[in-house]
C-alpha atoms as a printed R data frame, in Angstrom:
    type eleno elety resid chain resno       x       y       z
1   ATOM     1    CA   UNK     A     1 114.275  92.815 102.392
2   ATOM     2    CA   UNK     A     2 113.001  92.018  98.978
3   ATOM     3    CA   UNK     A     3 116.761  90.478  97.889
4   ATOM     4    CA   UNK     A     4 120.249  91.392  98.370
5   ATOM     5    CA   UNK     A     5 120.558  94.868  96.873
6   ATOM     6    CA   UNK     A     6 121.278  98.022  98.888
7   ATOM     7    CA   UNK     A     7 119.068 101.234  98.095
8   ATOM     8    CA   UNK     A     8 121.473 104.150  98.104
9   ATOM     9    CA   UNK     A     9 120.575 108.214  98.329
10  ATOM    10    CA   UNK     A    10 122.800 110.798  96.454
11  ATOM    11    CA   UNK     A    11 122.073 114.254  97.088
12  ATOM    12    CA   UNK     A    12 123.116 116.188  93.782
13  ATOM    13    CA   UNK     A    13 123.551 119.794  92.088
14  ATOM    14    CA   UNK     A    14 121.608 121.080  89.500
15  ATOM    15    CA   UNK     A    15 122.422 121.859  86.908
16  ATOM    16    CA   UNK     A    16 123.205 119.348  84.835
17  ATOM    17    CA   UNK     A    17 125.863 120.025  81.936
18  ATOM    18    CA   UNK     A    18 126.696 117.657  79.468
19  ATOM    19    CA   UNK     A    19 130.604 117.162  78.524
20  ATOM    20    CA   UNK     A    20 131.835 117.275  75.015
21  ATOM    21    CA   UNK     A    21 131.446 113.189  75.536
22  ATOM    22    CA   UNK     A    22 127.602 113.662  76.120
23  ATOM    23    CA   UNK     A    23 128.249 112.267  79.919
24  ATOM    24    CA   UNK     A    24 126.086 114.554  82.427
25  ATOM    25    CA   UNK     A    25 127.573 115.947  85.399
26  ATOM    26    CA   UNK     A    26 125.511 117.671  88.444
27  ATOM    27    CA   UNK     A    27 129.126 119.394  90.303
28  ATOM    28    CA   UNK     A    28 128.901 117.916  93.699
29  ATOM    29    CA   UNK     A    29 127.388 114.548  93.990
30  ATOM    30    CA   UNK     A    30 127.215 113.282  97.780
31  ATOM    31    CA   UNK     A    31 126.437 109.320  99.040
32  ATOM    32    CA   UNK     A    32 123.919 110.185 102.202
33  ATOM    33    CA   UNK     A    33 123.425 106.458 103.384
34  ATOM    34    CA   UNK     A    34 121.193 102.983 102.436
35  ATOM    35    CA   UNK     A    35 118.240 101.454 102.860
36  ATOM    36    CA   UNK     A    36 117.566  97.917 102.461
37  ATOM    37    CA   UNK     A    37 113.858  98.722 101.578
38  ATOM    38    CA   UNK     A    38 113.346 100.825  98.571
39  ATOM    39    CA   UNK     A    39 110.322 101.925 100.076
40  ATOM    40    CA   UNK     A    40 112.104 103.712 103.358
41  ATOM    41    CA   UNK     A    41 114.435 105.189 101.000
42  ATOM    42    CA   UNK     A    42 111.208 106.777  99.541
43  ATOM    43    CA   UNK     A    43 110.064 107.948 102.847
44  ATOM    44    CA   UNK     A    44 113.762 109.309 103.564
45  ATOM    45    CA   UNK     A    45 114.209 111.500 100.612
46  ATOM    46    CA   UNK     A    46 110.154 112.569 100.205
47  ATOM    47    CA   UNK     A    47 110.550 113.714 103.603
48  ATOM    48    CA   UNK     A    48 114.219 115.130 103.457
49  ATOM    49    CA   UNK     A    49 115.310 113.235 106.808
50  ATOM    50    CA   UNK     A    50 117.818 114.444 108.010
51  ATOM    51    CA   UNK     A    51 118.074 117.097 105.686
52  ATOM    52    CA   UNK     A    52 119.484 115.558 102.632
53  ATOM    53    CA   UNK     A    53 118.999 119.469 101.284
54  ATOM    54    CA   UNK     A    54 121.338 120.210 103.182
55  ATOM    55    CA   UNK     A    55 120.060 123.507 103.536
56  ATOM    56    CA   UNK     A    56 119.658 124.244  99.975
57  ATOM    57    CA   UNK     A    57 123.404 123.160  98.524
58  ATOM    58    CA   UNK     A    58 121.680 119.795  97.197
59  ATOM    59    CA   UNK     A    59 118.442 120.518  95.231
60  ATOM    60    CA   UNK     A    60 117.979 116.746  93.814
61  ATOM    61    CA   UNK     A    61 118.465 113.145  94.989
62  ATOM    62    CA   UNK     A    62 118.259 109.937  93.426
63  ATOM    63    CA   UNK     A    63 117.692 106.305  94.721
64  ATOM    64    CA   UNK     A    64 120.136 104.021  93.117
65  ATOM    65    CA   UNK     A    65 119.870 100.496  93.399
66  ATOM    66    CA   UNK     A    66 123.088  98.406  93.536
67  ATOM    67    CA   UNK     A    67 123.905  94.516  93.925
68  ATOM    68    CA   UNK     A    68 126.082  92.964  96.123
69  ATOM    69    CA   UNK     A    69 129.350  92.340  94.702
70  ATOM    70    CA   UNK     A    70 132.385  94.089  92.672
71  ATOM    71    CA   UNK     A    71 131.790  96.762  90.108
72  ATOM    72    CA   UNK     A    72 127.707  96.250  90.918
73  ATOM    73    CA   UNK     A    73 125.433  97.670  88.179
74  ATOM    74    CA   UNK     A    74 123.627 100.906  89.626
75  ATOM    75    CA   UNK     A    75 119.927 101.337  88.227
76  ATOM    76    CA   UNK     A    76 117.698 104.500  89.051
77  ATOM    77    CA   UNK     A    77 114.863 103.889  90.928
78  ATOM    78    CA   UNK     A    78 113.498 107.519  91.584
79  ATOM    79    CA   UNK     A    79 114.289 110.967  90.929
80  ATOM    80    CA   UNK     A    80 113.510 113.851  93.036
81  ATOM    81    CA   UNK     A    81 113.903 117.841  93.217
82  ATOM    82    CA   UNK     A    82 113.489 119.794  96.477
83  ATOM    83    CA   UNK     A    83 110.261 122.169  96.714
84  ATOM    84    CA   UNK     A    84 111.157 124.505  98.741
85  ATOM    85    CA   UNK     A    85 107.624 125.547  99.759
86  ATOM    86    CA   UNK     A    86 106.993 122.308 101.085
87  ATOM    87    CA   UNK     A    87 110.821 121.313 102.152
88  ATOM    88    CA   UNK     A    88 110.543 118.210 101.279
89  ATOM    89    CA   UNK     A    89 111.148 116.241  97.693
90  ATOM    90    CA   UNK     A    90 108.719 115.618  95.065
91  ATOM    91    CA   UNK     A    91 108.827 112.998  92.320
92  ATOM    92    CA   UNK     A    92 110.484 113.937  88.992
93  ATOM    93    CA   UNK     A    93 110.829 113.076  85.776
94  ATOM    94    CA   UNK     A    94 114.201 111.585  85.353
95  ATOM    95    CA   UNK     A    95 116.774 114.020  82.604
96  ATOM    96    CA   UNK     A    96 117.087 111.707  79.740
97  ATOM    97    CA   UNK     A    97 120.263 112.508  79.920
98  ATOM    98    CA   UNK     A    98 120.499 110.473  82.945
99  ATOM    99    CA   UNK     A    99 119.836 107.490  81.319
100 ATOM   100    CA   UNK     A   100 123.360 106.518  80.443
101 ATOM   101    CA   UNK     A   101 124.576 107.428  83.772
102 ATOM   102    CA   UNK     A   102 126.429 104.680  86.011
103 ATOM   103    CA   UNK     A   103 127.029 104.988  89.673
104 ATOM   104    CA   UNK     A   104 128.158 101.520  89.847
């Protein structure tokens, strides 16, 4: 464990609209667990264990990192879409309108 943080997976909807406040929103947004590795949180949404997809309702996931405490600050570590050819996730380029966006 490189520190204290948690490496959490949320399995999200695409599109994403922007409100009239510029704040995006995917629709459903779903916790699937933590890793205390950023690295097997890779592995876990590259290779859609346990199907994170959930059989096609969740078409992108993110890995969020958080710090221990009360109202932690939640920074993006990856961004994925599902390929459905391969099943599995491939590395995207983060929506820049995802930049001001706060799981925390």
């Amino acid at each position: 464990m490189d520190d204290a943080s948690i490496y959490e997976i949320y399995a999200l909807n695409e599109p994403i609209t922007i409100d009239h406040l510029g704040i995006p929103h995917y629709g459903d947004r779903v916790s699937m667990g933590f890793y205390y590795e950023l690295e097997t949180a890779k592995q876990a949404v590259k290779n859609n264990w346990t199907d994170i997809n959930e059989r096609g309702a969740y078409n992108a996931a993110i890995i969020v990192k958080k710090a221990p405490g009360l109202y932690p600050i939640a920074l993006i570590q990856g961004y994925y879409i599902f390929n459905q050819k391969t099943e599995k996730y491939d590395t995207a380029e983060m929506p820049k309108e995802m930049e001001r966006w706060n799981l925390g």
